[in-house]
LUMVO-582067 format. One record per residue (C-alpha): residue number from 0; residue in one letter; x, z, y. Coordinates in steps of 0.02 Angstrom, whole numbers, plus 50000, padded with zeros to 5 digits. Each point is the difference from the previous one (the first is absolute). Example, Ala and Ser with C-alpha at 12.3 -4.5 7.8 and 13.67 -1.06 7.14 Angstrom:
BEGIN
(0; a; (50615; 50390; 49775))
(1; s; (50069; 49967; 50172))
***
This chain:
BEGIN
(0; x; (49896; 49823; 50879))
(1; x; (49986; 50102; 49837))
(2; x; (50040; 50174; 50018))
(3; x; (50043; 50038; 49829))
(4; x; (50164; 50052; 49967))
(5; x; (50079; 49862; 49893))
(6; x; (50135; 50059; 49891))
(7; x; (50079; 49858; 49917))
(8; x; (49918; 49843; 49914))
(9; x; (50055; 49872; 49856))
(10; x; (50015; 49818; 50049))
(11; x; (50082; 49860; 49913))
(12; x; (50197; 50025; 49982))
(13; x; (49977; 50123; 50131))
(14; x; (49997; 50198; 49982))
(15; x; (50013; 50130; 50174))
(16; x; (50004; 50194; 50016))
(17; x; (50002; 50133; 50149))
(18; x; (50183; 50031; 50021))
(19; x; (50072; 50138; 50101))
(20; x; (50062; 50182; 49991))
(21; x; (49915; 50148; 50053))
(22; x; (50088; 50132; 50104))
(23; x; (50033; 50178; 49919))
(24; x; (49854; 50148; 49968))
(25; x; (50092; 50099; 50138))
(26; x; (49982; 49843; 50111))
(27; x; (49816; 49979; 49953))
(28; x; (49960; 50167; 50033))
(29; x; (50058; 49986; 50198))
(30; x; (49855; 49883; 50015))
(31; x; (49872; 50053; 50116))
(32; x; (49871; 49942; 49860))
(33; x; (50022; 50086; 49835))
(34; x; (50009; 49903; 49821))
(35; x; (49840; 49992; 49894))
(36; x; (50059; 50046; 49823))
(37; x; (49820; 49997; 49951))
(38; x; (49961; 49833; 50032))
(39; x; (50002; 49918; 49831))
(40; x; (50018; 49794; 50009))
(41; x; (50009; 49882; 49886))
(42; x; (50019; 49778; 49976))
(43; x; (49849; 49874; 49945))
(44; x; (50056; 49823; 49992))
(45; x; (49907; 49832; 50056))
(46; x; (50043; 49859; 49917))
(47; x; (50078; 49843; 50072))
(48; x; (49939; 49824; 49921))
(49; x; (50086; 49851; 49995))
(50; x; (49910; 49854; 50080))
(51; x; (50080; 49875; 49868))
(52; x; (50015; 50098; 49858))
(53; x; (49840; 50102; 50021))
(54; x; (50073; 50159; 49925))
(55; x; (50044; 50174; 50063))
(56; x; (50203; 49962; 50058))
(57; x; (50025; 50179; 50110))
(58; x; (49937; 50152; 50060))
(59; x; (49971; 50104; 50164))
(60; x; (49986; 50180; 49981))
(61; x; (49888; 50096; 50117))
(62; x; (49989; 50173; 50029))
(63; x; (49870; 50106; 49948))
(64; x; (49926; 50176; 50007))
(65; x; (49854; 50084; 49946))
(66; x; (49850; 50066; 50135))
(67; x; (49920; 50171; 49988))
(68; x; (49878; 49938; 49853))
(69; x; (50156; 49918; 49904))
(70; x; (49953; 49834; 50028))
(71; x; (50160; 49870; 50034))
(72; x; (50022; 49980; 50147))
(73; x; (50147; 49892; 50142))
(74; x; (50110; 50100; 50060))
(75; x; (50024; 49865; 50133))
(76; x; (49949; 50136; 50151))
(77; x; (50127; 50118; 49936))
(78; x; (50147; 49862; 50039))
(79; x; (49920; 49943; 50152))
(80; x; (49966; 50168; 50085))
(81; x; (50099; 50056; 50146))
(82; x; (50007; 50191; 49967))
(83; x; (50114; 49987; 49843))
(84; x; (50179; 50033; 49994))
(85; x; (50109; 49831; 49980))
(86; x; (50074; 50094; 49850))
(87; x; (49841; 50053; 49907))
(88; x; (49944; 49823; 49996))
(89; x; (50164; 49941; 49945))
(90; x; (50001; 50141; 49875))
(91; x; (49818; 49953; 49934))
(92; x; (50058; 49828; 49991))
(93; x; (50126; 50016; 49895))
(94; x; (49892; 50115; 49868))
(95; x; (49887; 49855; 49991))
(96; x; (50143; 49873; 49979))
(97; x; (50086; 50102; 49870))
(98; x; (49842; 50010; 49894))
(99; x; (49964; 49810; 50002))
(100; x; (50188; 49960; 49969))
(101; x; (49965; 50117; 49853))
(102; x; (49839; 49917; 49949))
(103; x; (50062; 49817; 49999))
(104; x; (50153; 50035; 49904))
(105; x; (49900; 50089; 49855))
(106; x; (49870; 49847; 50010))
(107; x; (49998; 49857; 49905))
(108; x; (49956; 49873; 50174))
(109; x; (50162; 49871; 50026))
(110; x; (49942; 49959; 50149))
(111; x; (50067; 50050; 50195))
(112; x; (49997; 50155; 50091))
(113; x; (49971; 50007; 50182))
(114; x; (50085; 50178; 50101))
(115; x; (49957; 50018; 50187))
(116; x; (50125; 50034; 50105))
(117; x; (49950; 50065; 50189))
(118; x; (50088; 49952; 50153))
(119; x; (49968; 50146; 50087))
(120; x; (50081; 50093; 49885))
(121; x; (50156; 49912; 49992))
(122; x; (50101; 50120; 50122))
(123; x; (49956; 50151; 49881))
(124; x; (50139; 49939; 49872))
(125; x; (50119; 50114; 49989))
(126; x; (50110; 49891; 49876))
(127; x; (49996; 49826; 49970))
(128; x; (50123; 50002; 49841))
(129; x; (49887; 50112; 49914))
(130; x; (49817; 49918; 50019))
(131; x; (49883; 50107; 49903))
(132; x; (49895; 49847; 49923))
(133; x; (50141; 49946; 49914))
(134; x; (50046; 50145; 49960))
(135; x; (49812; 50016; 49920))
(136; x; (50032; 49801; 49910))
(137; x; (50161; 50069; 49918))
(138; x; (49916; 50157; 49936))
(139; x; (49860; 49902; 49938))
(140; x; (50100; 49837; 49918))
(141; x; (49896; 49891; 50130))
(142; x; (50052; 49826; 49994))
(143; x; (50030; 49987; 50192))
(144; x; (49973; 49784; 49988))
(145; x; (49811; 50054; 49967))
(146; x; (49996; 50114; 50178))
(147; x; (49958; 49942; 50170))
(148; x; (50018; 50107; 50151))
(149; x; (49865; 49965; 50142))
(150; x; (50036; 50062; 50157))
(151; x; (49847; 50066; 50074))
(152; x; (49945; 50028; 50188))
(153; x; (50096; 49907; 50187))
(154; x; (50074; 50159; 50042))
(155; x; (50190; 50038; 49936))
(156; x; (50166; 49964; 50038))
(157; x; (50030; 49827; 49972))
(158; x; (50184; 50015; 49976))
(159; x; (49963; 50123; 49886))
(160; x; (49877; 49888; 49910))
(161; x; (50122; 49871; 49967))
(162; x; (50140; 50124; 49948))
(163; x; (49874; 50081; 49867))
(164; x; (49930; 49804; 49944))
(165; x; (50149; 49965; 49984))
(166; x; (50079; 50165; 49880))
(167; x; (49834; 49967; 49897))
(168; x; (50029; 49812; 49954))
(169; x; (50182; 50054; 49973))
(170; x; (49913; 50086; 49852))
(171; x; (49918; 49873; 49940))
(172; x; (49831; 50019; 50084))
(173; x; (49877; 49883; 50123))
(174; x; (49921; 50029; 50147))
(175; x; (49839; 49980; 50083))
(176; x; (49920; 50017; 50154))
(177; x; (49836; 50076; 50007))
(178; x; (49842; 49966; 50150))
(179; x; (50093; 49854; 50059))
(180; x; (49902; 49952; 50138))
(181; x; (49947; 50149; 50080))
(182; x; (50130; 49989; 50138))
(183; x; (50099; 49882; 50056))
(184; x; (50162; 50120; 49997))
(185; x; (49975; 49948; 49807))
(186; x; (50086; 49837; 50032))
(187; x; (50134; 50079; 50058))
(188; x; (49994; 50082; 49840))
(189; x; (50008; 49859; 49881))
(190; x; (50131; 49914; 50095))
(191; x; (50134; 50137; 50005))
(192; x; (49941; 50053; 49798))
(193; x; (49951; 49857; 49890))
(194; x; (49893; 50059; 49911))
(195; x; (49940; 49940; 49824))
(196; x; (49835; 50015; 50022))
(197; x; (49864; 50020; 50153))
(198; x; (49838; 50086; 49979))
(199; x; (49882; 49934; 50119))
(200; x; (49916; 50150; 50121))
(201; x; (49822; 50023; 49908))
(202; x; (49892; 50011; 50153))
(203; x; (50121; 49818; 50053))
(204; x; (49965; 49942; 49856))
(205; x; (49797; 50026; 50006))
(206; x; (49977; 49941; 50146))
(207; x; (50084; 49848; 49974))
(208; x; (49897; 49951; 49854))
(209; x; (49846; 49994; 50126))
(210; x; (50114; 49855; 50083))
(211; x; (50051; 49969; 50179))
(212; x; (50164; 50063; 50076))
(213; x; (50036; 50133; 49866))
(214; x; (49984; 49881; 49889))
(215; x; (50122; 49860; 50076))
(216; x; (50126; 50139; 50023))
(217; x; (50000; 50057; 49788))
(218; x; (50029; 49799; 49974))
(219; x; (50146; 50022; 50122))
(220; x; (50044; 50162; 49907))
(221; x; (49983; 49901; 49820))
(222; x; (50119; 49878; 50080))
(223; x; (50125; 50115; 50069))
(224; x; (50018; 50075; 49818))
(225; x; (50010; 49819; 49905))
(226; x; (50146; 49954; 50114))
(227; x; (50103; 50205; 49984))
(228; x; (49942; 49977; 49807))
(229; x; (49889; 50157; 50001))
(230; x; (49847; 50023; 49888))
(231; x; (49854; 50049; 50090))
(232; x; (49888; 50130; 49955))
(233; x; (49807; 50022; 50053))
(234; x; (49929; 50181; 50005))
(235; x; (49825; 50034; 50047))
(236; x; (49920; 49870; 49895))
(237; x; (49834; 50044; 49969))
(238; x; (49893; 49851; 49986))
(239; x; (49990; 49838; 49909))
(240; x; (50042; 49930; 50167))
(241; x; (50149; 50105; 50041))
(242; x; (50076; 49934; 49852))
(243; x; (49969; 49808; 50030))
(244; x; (50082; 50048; 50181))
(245; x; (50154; 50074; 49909))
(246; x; (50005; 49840; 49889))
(247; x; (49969; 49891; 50157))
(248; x; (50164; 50091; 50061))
(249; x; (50116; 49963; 49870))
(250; x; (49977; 50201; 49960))
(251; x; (50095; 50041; 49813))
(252; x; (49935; 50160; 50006))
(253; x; (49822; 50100; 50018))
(254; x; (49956; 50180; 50009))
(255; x; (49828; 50086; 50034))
(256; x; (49838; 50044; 49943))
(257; x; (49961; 49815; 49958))
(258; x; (50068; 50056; 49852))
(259; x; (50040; 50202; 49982))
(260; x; (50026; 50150; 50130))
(261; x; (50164; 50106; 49909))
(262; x; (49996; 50090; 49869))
(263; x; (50059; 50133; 49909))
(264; x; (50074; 49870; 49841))
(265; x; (50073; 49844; 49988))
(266; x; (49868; 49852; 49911))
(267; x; (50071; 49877; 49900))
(268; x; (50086; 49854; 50074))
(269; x; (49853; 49861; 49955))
(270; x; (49870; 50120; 50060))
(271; x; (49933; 49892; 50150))
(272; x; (50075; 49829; 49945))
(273; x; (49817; 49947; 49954))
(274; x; (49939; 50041; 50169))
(275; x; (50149; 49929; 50072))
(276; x; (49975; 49825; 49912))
(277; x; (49817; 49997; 50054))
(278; x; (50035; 50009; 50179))
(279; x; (50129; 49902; 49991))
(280; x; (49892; 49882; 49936))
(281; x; (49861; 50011; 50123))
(282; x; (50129; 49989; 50143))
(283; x; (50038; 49834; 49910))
(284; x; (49839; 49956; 50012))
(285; x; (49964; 50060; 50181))
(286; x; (50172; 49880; 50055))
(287; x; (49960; 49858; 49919))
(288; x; (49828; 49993; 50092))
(289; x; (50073; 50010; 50165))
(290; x; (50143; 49867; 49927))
(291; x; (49886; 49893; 49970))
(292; x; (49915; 50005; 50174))
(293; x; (50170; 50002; 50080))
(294; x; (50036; 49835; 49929))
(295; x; (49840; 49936; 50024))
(296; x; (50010; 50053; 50186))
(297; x; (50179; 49938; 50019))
(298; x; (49944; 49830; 49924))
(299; x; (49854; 49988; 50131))
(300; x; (50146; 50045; 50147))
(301; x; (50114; 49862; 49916))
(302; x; (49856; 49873; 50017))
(303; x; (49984; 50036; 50196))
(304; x; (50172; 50016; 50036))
(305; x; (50013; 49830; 49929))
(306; x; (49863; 49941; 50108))
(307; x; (50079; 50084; 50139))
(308; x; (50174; 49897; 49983))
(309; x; (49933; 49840; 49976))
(310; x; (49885; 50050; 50160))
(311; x; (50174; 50050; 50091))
(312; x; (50096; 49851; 49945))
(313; x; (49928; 49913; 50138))
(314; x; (49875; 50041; 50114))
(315; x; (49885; 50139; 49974))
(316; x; (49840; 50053; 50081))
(317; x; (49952; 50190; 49989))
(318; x; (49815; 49966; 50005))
(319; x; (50023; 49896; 49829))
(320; x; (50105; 50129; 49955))
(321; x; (49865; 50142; 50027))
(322; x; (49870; 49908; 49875))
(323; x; (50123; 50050; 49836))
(324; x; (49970; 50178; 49915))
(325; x; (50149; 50073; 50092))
(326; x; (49924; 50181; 50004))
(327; x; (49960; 49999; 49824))
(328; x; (50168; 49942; 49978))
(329; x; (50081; 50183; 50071))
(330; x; (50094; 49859; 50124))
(331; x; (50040; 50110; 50171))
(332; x; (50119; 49878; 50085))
(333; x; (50125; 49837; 49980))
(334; x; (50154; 49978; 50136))
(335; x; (50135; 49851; 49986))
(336; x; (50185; 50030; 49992))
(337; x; (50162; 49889; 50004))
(338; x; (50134; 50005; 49875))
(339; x; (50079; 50138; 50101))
(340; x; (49861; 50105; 49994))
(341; x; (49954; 49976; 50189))
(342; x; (49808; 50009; 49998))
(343; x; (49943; 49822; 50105))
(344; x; (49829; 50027; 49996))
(345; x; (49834; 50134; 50057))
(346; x; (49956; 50111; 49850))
(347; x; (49807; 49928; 49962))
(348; x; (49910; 50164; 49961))
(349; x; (49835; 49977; 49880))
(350; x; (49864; 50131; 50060))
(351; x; (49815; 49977; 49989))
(352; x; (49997; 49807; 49913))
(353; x; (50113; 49954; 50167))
(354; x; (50179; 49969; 50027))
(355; x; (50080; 50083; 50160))
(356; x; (50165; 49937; 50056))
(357; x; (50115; 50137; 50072))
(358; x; (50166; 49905; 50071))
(359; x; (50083; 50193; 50030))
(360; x; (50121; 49990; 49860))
(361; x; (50085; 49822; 50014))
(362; x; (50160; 50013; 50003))
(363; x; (50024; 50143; 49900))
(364; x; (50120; 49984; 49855))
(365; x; (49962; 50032; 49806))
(366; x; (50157; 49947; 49916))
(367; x; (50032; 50186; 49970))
(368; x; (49842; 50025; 49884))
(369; x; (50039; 49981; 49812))
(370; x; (49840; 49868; 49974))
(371; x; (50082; 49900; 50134))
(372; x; (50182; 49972; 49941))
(373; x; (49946; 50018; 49792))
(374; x; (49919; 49832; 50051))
(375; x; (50155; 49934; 50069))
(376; x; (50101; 50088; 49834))
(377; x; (49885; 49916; 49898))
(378; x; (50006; 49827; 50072))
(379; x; (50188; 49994; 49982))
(380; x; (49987; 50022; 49837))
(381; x; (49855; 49870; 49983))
(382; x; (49887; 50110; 49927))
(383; x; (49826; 49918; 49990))
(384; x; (49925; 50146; 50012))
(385; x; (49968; 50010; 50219))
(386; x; (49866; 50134; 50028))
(387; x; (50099; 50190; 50040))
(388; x; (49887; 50150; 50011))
(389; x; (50067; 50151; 50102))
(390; x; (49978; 50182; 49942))
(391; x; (49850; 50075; 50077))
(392; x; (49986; 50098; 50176))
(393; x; (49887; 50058; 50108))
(394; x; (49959; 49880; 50145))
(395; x; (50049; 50069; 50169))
(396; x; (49874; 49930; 50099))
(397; x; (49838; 50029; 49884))
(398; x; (50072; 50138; 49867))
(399; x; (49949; 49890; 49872))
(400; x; (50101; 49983; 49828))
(401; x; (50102; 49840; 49998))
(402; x; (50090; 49876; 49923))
(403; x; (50084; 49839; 50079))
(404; x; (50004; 49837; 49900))
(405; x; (50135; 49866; 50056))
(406; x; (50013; 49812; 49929))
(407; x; (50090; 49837; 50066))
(408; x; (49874; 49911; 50110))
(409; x; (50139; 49835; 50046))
(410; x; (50179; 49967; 50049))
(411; x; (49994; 50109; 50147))
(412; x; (49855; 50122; 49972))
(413; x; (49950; 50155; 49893))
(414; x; (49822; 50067; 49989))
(415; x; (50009; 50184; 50001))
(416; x; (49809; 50082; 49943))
(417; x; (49959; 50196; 50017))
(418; x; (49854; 50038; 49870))
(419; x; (49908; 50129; 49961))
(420; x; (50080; 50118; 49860))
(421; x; (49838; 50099; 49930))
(422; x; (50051; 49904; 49855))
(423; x; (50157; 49938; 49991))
***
């Protein structure tokens, strides 16, 4: 996970700050850790591109210090270190905030501002009528539609969370929820605030575009946000590939060193929209290639499954069967149901240029599964169109990637076909 502290970002119609009070100097001073007045911090921004637009449509302002030989530095381990007061951080926070407030109302950028918000800090408001970041907006004639708060970290009250969500969209701001995907109490999360947008955990996020599980659980994420109407946001892209995986997953949004670390100005809007369009165009490129030899493979699978019913229409004999390219073909298995979705025959597994008949599952029933009854949905309303493909899942028995095809075989029978899904 990145250990910078994140301050706030700008998104599409989506702006957030650090909200929150700060208890009194006499208060601060009963710490057991004293306040570093010296400590001098300070915001750099990292752009936000739009996937579709290609131009710089927010920012997220990080928090910076310089080292010993004045170089810029994070000041990411000052935020995540255990021996500093609750209140110094909070107070450091809010001198970064207050500058970068400062700095985008005096700039000329119309785009979205992005203000961090921590959940651990939550039960250190001391007021929740009298928020200090909007306080800051009003003293800075922010236009609060172009703030987003992103609520940072799992830890936090979550009744709390909601109340605070819920006073900030009151004044006209949207929320996001940041490292989705780190822990699962982060469902919890999204469910209870709504959020506007979800930022995808980076470290989630890059493994997933190596494939395999992580990446089957950011499609489920991608989904999850199409259906609650969030935008999705990708951080950690740092390679050509990264973005084609954020494209792949419906992603609106990109942030990373693919295209700038933050800085200590805003660029102008149409600053990476060349880049953008080029790999855009060579994801186009990459998809339509593997298109191509999706349809070419699925054409090769229609040609044998069409063997295969006019084999099962009457009698069949495996060995025949067995002489057909059925392994090229990404064909695992074929089973036989009745129109209530009992399953009347063995499943004939394809292994090794043989067939293998397993009678174990007959009598189970697949009127439940979607490509079972779509059929029946679809021949009701005499569609022509009888071939339904289910979504794909992970076999049980082999842990392969799967999809089942079903068709009409006669009256009384339908021909239900697991395949392969390396490229469907």
């Amino acid at each position: 996970m990145n250990t910078e502290k994140k301050l706030f970002s700008y998104f599409e119609p989506i702006v957030s700050t650090v909200g929150g009070s700060i208890s009194s100097h006499e208060a601060l001073a009963k710490q057991n850790k004293p306040m570093n007045q010296e400590k001098i911090l300070f915001p750099y921004f990292q752009p936000i591109i739009g996937a579709a637009s290609g131009t710089i449509i927010g920012y997220e302002a990080l928090a910076r210090q310089h080292d010993a030989n004045g170089r810029v530095i994070s000041a990411g381990e000052l935020f995540s270190s255990p021996d500093i007061a609750p209140d110094q951080l909070i107070a450091w926070d809010r001198m970064v905030r207050r500058q970068a407030l400062e700095q985008f109302s005096r700039s000329n950028y119309k785009g979205y501002l992005t203000i961090n918000i921590s959940a651990a800090w939550i039960d250190h408001l001391a007021d929740f009528t009298s928020l200090p970041t909007l306080l800051m907006l009003d003293e800075f004639n922010v236009d609060r539609s172009r703030v987003i708060i992103e609520i940072t970290e799992s830890k936090g009250d979550l009744d709390k969370l909601v109340e605070i969500a819920d006073l900030y969209r009151q004044h006209g701001l949207k929320i996001a929820i940041d490292d989705f995907g780190a822990g699962f109490s982060q469902l919890e999360r999204v469910m209870a605030i709504q959020p506007d947008i979800i930022k995808l955990d980076m470290q989630l996020f890059q493994n997933a575009a190596k494939g395999g599980i992580a990446s089957d659980v950011v499609h489920l994420i991608s989904r999850l946000a199409k259906r609650t109407g969030c935008r999705i946001v990708c951080e950690g892209v740092e390679t050509i590939d990264d973005f084609h995986f954020g494209l792949s997953c419906g992603a609106q949004y990109m942030q990373g060193y693919l295209f700038s670390p933050a800085t200590a100005e805003f660029k102008e809007p149409l600053h990476y929209q060349k880049q953008i369009s080029s790999l855009r165009k060579t994801f186009l490129k990459k998809t339509l290639a593997k298109e191509e030899h999706k349809i070419q493979f699925i054409a090769n699978i229609k040609g044998l499954i069409e063997y295969l019913k006019i084999a099962l229409e009457t009698d069949f004999n495996l060995k025949k069967l067995s002489a057909h390219p059925f392994e090229k073909s990404g064909i695992l298995r074929f089973y036989l149901c009745n129109n209530e979705g009992d399953q009347i025959s063995s499943n004939f597994n394809f292994a090794d240029g043989n067939w293998f008949e397993d009678p174990t599952q007959i009598g189970f029933n697949w009127a439940w599964r979607p490509y079972f009854y779509q059929l029946l949905a679809l021949e009701s309303a005499k569609d022509s169109y009888r071939l339904v493909t289910s979504e794909r899942y992970r076999d049980f028995n082999n842990d392969m990637l799967c999809k089942t095809l079903s068709l009409r075989l006669d009256d009384e029978r339908i021909l239900l076909i697991d395949i392969a899904a390396e490229w469907l």
